[in-house]
MARVO-938693 format. One record per residue: residue number from 1; residue in three letters; chain; x negated, y negated, z negated of N, C-alpha, C in turn. Coordinates in Angstrom, 1 decimal. Atoms other than C-alpha are relative to their C-alpha. Layout:
% residues N
+-----+-----+---+--------+--------+--------+--------+--------+--------+--------+--------+--------+
|   k |   r | c |    n_X |    n_Y |    n_Z |   ca_X |   ca_Y |   ca_Z |    c_X |    c_Y |    c_Z |
+-----+-----+---+--------+--------+--------+--------+--------+--------+--------+--------+--------+
| NUM | ALA | A |      X |      Y |      Z |      X |      Y |      Z |      X |      Y |      Z |
...
+-----+-----+---+--------+--------+--------+--------+--------+--------+--------+--------+--------+
***
This chain:
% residues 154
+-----+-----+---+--------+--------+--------+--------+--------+--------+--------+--------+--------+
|   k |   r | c |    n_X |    n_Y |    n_Z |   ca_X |   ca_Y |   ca_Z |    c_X |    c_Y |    c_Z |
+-----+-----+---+--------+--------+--------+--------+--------+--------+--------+--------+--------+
|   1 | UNK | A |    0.8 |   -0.4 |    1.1 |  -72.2 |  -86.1 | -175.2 |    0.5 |   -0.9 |   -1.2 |
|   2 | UNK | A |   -0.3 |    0.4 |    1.5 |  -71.1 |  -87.0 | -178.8 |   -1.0 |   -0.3 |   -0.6 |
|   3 | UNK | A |    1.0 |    0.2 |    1.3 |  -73.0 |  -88.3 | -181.6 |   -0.4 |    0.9 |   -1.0 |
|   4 | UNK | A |    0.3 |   -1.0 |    0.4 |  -72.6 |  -85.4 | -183.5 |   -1.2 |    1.1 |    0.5 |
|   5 | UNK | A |    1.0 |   -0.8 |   -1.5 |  -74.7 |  -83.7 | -180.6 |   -1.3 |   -0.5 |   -0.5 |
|   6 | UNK | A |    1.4 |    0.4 |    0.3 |  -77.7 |  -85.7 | -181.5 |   -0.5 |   -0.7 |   -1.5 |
|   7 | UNK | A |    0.3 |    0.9 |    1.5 |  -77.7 |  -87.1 | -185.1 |   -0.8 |    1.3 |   -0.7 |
|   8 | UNK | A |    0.3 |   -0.1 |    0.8 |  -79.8 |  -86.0 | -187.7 |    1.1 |    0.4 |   -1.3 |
|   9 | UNK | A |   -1.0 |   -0.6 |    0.7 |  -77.7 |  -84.0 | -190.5 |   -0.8 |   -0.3 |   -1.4 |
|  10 | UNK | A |    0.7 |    0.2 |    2.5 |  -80.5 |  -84.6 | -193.7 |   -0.4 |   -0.8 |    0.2 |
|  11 | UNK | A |    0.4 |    1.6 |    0.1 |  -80.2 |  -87.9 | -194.5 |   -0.2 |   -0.3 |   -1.7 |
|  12 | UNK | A |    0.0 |    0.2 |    0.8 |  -82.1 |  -89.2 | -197.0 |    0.3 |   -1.7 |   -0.3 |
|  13 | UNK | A |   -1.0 |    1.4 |   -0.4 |  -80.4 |  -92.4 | -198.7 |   -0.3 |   -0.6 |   -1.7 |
|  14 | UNK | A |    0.9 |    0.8 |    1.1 |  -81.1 |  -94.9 | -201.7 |    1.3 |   -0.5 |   -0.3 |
|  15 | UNK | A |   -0.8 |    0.5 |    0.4 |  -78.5 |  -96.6 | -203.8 |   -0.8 |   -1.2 |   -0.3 |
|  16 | UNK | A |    0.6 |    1.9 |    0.3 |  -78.6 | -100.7 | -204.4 |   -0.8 |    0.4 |   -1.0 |
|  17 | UNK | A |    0.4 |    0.8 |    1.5 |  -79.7 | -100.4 | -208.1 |   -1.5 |    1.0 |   -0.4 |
|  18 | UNK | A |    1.1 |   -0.7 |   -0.1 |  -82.9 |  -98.0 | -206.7 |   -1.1 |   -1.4 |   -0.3 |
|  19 | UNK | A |    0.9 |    0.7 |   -0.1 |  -86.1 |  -99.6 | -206.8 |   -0.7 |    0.1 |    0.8 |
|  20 | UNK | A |    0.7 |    0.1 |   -1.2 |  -88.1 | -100.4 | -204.0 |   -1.3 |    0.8 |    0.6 |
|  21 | UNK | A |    1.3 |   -0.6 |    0.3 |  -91.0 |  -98.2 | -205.3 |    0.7 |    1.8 |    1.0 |
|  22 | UNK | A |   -0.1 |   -1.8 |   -0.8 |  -88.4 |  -94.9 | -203.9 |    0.5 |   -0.3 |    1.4 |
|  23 | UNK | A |    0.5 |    0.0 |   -1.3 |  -88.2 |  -96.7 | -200.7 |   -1.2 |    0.4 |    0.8 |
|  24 | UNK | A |    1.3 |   -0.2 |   -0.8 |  -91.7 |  -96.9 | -200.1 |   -0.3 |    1.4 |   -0.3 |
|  25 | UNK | A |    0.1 |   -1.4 |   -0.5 |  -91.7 |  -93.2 | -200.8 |    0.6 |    0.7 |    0.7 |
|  26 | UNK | A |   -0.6 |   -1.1 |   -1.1 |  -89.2 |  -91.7 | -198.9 |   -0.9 |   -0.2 |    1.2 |
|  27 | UNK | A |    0.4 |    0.0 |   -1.7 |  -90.4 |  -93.5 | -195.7 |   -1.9 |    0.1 |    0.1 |
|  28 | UNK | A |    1.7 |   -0.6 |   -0.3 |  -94.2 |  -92.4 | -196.5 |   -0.3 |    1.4 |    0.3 |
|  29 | UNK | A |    0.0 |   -1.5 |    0.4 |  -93.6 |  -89.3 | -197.8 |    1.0 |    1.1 |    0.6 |
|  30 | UNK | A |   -0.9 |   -0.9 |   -0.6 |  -90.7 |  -87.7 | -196.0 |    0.2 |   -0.4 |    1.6 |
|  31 | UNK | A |    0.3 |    0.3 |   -1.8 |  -91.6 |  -90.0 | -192.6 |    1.0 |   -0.4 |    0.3 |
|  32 | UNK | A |   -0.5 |    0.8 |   -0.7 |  -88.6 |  -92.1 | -192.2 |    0.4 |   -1.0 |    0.3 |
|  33 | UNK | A |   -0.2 |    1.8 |   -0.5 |  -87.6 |  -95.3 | -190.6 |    1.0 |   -0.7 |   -0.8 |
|  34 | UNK | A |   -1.9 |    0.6 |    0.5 |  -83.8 |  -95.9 | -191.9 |    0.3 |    1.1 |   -1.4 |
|  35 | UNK | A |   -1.0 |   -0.8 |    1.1 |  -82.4 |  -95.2 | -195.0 |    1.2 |   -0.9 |   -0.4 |
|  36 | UNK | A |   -1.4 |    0.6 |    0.2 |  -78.7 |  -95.6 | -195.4 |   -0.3 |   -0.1 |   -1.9 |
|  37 | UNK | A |   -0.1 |    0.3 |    1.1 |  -77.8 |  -97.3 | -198.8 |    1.2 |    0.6 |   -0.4 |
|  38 | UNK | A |   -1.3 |   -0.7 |    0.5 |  -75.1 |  -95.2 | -200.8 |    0.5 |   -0.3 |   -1.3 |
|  39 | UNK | A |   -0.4 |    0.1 |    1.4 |  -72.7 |  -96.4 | -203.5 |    1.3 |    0.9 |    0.1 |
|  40 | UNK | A |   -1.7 |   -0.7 |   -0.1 |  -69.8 |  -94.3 | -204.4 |    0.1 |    1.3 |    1.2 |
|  41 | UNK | A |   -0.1 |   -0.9 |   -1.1 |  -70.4 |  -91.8 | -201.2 |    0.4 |   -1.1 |    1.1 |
|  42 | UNK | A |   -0.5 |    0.9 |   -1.2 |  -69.6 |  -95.0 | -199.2 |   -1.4 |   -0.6 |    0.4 |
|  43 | UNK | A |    1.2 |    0.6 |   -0.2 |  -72.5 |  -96.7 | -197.0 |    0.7 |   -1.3 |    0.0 |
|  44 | UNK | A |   -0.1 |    1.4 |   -0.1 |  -72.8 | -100.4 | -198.0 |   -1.0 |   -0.8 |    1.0 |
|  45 | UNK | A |    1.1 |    0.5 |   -0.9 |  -76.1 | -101.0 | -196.0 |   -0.7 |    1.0 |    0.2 |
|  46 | UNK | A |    0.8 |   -0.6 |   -0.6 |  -79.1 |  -99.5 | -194.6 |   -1.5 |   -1.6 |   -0.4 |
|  47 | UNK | A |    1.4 |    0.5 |    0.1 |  -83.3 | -100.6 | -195.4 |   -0.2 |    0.8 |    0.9 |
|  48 | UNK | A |    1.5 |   -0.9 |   -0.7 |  -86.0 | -100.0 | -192.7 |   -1.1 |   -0.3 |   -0.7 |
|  49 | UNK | A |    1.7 |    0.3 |    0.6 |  -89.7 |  -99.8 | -193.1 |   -0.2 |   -1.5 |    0.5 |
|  50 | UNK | A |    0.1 |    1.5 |   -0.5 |  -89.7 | -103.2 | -191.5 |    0.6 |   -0.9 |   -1.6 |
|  51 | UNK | A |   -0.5 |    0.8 |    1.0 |  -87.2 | -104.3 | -194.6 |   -1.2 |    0.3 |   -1.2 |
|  52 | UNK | A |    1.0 |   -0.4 |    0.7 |  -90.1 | -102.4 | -196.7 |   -1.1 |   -0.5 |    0.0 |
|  53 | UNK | A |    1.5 |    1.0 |   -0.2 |  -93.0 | -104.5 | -195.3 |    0.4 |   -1.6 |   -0.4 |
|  54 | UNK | A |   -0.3 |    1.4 |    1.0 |  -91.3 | -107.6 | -196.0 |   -0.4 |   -0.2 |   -0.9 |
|  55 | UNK | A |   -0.3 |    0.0 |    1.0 |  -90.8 | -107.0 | -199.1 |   -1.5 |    0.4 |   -1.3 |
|  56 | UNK | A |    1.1 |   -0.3 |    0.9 |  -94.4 | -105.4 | -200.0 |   -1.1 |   -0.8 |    1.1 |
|  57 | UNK | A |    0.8 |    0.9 |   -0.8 |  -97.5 | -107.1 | -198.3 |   -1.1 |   -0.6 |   -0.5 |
|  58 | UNK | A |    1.0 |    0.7 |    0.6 | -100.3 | -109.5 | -198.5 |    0.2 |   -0.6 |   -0.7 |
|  59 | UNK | A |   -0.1 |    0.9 |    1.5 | -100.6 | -111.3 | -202.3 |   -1.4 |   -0.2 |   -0.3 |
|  60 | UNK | A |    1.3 |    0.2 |    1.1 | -103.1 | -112.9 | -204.0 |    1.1 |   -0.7 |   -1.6 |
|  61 | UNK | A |    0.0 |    0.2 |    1.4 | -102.5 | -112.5 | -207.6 |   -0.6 |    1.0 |   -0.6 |
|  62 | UNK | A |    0.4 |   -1.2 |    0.9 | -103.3 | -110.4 | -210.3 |    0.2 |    1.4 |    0.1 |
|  63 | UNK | A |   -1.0 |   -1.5 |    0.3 | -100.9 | -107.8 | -210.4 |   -0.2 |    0.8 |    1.6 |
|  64 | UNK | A |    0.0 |   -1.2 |   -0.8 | -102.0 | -106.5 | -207.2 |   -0.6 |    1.4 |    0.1 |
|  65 | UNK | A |    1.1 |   -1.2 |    0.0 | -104.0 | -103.6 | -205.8 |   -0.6 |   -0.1 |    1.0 |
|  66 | UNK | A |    0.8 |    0.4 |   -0.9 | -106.6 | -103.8 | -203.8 |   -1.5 |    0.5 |    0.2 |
|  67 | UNK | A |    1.8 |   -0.6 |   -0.2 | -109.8 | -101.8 | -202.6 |   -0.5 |   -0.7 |    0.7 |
|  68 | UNK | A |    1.7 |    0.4 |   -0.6 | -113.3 | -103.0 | -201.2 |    0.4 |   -0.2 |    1.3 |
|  69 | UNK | A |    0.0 |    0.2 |   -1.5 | -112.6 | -104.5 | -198.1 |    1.3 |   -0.2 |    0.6 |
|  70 | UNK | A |   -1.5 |   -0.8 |   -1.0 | -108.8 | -103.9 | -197.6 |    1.0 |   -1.2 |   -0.4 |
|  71 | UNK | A |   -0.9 |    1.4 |    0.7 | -105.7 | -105.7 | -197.8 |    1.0 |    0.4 |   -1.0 |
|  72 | UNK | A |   -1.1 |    0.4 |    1.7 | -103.7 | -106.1 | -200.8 |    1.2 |    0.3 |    0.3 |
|  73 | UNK | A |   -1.2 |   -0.5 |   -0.1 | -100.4 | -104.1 | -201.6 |    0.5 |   -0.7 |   -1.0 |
|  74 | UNK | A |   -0.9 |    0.9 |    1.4 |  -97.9 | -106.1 | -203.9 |    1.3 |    0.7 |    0.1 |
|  75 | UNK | A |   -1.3 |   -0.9 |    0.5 |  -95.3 | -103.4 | -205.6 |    0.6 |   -1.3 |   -0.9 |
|  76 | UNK | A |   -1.1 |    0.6 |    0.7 |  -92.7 | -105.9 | -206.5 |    0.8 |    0.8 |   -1.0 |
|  77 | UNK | A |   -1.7 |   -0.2 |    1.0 |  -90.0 | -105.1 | -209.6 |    1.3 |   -0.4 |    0.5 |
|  78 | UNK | A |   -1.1 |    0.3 |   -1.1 |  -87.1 | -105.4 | -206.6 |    0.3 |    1.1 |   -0.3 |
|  79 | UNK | A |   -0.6 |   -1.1 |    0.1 |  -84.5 | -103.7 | -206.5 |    1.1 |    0.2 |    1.6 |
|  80 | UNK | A |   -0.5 |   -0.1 |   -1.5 |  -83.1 | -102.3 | -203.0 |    1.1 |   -0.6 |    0.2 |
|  81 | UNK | A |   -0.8 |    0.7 |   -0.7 |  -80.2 | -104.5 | -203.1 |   -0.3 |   -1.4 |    0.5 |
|  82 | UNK | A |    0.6 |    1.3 |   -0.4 |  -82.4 | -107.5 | -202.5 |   -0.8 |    0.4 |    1.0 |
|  83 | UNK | A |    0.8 |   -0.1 |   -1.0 |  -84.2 | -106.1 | -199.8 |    1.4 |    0.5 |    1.2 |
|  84 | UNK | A |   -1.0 |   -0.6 |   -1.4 |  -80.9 | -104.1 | -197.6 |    0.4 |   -1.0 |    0.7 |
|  85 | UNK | A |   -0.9 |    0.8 |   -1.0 |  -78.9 | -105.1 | -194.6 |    1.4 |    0.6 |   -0.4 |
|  86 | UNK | A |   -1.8 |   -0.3 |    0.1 |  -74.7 | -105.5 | -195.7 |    0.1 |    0.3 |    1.6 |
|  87 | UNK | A |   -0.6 |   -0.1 |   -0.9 |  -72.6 | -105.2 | -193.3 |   -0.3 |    1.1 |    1.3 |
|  88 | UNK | A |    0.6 |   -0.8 |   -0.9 |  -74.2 | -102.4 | -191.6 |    1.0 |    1.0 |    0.6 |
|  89 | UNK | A |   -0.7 |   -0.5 |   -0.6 |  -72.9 | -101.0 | -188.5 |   -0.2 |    1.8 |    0.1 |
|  90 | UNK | A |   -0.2 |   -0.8 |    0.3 |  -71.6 |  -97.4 | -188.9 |    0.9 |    0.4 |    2.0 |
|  91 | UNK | A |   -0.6 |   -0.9 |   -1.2 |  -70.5 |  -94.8 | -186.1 |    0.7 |    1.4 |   -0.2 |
|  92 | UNK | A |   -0.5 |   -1.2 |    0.7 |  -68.2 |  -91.6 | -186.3 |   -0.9 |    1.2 |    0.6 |
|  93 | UNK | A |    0.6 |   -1.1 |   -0.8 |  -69.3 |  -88.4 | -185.4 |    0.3 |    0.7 |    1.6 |
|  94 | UNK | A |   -0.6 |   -0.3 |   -1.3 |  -67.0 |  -88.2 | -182.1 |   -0.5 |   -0.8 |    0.8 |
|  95 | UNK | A |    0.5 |    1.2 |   -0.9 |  -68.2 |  -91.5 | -180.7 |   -0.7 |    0.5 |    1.0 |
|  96 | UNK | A |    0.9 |   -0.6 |   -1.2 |  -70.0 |  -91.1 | -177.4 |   -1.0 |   -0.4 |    0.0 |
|  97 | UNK | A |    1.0 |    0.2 |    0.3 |  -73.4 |  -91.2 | -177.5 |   -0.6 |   -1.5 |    0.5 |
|  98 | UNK | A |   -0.1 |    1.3 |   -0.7 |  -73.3 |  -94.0 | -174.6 |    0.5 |   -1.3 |   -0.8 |
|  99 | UNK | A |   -0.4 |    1.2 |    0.5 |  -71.4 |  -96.2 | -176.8 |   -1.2 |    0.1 |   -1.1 |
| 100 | UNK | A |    0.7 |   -0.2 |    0.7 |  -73.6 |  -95.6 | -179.5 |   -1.4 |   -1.0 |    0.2 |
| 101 | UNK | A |    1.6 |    0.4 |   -0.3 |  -76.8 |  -96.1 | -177.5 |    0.3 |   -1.6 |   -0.2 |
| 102 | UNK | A |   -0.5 |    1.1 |   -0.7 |  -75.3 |  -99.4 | -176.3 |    0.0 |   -1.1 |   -1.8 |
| 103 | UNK | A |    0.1 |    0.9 |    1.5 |  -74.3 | -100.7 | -180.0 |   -2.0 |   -0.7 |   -0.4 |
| 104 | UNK | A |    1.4 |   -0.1 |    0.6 |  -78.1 | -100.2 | -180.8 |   -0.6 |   -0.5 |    0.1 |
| 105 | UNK | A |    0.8 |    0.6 |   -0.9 |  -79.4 | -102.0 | -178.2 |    0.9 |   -1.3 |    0.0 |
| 106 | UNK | A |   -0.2 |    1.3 |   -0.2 |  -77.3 | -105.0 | -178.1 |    0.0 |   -0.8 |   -1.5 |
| 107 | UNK | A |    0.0 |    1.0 |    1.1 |  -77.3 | -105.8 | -182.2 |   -1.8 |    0.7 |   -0.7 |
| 108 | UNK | A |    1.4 |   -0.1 |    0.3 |  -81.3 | -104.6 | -182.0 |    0.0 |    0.7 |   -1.1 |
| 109 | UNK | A |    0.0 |   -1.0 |    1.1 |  -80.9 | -101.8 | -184.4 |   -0.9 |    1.5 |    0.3 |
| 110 | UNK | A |    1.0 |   -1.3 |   -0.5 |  -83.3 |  -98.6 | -184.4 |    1.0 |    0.6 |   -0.8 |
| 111 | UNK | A |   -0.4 |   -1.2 |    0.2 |  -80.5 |  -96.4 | -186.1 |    1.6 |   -0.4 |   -0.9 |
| 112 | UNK | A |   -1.7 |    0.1 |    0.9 |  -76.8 |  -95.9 | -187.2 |    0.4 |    1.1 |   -1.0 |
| 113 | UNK | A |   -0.1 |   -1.3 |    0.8 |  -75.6 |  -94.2 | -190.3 |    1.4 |    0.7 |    1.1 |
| 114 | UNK | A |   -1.1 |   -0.8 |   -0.5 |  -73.0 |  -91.4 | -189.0 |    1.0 |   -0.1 |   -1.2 |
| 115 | UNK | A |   -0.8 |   -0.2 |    1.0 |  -69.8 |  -91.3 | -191.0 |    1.3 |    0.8 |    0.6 |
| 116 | UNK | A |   -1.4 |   -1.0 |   -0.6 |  -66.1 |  -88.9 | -191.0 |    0.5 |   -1.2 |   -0.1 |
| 117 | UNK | A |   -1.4 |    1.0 |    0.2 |  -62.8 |  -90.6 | -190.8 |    0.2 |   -0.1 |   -1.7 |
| 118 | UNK | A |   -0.8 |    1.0 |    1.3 |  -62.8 |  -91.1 | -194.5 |   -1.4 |   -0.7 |   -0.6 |
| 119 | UNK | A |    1.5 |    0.4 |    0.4 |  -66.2 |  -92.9 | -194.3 |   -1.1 |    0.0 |   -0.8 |
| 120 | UNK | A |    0.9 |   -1.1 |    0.6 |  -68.4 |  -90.4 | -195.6 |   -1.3 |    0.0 |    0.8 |
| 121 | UNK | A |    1.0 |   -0.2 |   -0.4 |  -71.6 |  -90.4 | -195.1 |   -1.0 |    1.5 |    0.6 |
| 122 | UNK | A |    0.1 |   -1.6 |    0.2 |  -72.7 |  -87.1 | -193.1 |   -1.5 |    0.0 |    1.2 |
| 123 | UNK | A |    1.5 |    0.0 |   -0.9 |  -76.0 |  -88.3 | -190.6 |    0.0 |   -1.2 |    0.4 |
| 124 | UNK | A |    1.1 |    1.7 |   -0.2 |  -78.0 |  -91.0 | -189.1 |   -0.3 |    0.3 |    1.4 |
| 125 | UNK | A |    0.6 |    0.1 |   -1.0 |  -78.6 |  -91.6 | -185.5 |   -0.9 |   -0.5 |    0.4 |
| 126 | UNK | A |    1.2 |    0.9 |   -0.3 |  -82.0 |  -92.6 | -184.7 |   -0.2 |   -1.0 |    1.7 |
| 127 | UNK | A |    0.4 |    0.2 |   -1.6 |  -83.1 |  -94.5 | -181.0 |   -1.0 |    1.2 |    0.4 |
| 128 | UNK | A |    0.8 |   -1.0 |   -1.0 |  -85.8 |  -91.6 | -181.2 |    0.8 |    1.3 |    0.3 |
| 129 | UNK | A |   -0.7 |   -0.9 |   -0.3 |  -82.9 |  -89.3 | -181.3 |    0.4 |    0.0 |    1.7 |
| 130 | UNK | A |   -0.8 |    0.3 |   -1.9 |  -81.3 |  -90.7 | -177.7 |   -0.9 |   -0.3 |    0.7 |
| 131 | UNK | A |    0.8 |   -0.3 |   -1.0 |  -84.5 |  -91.2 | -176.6 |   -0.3 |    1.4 |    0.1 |
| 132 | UNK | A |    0.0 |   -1.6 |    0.2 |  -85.3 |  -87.5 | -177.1 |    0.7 |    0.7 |    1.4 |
| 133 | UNK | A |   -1.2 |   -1.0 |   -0.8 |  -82.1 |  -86.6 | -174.8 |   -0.3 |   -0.3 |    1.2 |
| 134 | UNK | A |    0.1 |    1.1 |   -1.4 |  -82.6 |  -89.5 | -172.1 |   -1.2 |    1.2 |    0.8 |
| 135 | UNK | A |    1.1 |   -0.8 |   -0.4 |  -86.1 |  -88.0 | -172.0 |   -0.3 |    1.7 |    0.6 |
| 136 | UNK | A |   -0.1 |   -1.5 |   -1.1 |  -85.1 |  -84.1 | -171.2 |    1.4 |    0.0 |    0.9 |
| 137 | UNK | A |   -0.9 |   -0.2 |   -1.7 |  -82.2 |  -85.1 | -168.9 |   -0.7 |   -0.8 |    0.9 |
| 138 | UNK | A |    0.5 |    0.1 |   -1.0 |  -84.4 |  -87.3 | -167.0 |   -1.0 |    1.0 |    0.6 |
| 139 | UNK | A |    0.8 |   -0.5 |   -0.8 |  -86.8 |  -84.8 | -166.7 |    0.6 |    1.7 |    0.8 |
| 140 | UNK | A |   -1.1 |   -0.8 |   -0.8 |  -83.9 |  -82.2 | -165.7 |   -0.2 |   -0.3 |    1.2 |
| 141 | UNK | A |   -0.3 |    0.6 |   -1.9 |  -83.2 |  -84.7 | -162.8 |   -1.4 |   -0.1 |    0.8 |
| 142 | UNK | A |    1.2 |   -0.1 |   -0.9 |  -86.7 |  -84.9 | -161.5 |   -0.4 |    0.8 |    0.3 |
| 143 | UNK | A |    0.5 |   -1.2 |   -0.7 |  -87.0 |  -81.2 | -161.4 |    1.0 |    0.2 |    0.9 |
| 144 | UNK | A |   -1.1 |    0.0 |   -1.5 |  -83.7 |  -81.2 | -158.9 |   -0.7 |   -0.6 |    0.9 |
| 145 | UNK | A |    0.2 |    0.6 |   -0.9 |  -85.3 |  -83.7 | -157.2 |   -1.5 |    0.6 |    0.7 |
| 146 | UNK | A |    0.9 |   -1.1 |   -1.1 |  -88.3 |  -81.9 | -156.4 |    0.2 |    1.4 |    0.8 |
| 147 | UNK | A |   -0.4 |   -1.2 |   -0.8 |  -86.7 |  -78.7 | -155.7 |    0.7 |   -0.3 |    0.9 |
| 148 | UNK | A |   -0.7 |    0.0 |   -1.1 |  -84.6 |  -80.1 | -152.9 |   -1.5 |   -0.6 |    0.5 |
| 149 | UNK | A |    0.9 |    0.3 |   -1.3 |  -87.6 |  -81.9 | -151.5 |   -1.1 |    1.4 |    0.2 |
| 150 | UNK | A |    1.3 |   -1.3 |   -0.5 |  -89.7 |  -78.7 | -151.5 |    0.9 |    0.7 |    1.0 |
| 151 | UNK | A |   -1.1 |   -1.2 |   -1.0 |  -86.3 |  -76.7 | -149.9 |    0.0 |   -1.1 |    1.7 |
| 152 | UNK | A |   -0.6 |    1.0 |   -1.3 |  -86.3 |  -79.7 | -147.5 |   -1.6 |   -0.3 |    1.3 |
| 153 | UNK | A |    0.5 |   -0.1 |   -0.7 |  -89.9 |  -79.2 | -146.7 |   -0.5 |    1.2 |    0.8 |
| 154 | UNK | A |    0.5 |   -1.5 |   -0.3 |  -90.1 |  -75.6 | -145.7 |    1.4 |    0.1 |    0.8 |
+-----+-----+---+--------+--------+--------+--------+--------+--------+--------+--------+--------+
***
């Protein structure tokens, strides 16, 4: 199984010189975790909602906002190139999903942008994508495995 096979095809994506304000809306408002950073059509980095909570959070000052009881949101004047991750690891679309998974899990990343051979940005591989798959081929194998023990007990 390829990468292609499981990636995500609409990827929404933020350039450095965005402001942190259209982070916190894509991943409220359109529900996602990773957003590849795009300069030129080339990925420089990648922000998650984890880079997003950093970055916004508990304040006491003025300038916050804050209802009756609750805790305090602080919209910084940042701009996404002070909050991304450089060096971000990239995968092609042929890659095998196994290597893939594997990258993910050993540099603790929940998702790879996808790119062509002229490092083009064209999807995003999530961990809930390859969980997704894990999850209906294990439950493939568990329906074999009961149908031989039911043929095995009759």
């Amino acid at each position: 199984m390829r990468v292609e096979d499981l990636m995500t095809q609409k990827v929404f994506t933020v350039e450095p010189n965005d402001m942190i304000d259209r982070v916190f809306f894509l991943i409220h408002y359109e529900k996602v975790r990773h957003l590849p950073v795009v300069e030129k059509g080339k990925v420089v980095g990648i922000v998650s909602d984890r880079d997003l909570y950093k970055a916004l959070g508990p304040k006491s000052n003025s300038n916050s906002i804050k209802a009756e009881g609750q805790t305090e949101l602080h919209v910084l004047p940042k701009k996404v190139t002070h909050i991304m991750h450089r060096g971000v690891i990239t995968v092609e679309t042929d890659t095998y999903a196994s290597k893939a998974a594997t990258l993910m899990a050993e540099n603790r990343i929940g998702a790879l942008p996808v790119v062509d051979k002229k490092n083009k940005l064209v999807g995003i591989l999530s961990s809930t994508d390859i969980l997704k798959v894990f999850a209906k081929l294990e439950h493939a194998s568990e329906k074999r495995v009961e149908k031989i023990a039911e043929k095995a007990r009759h």
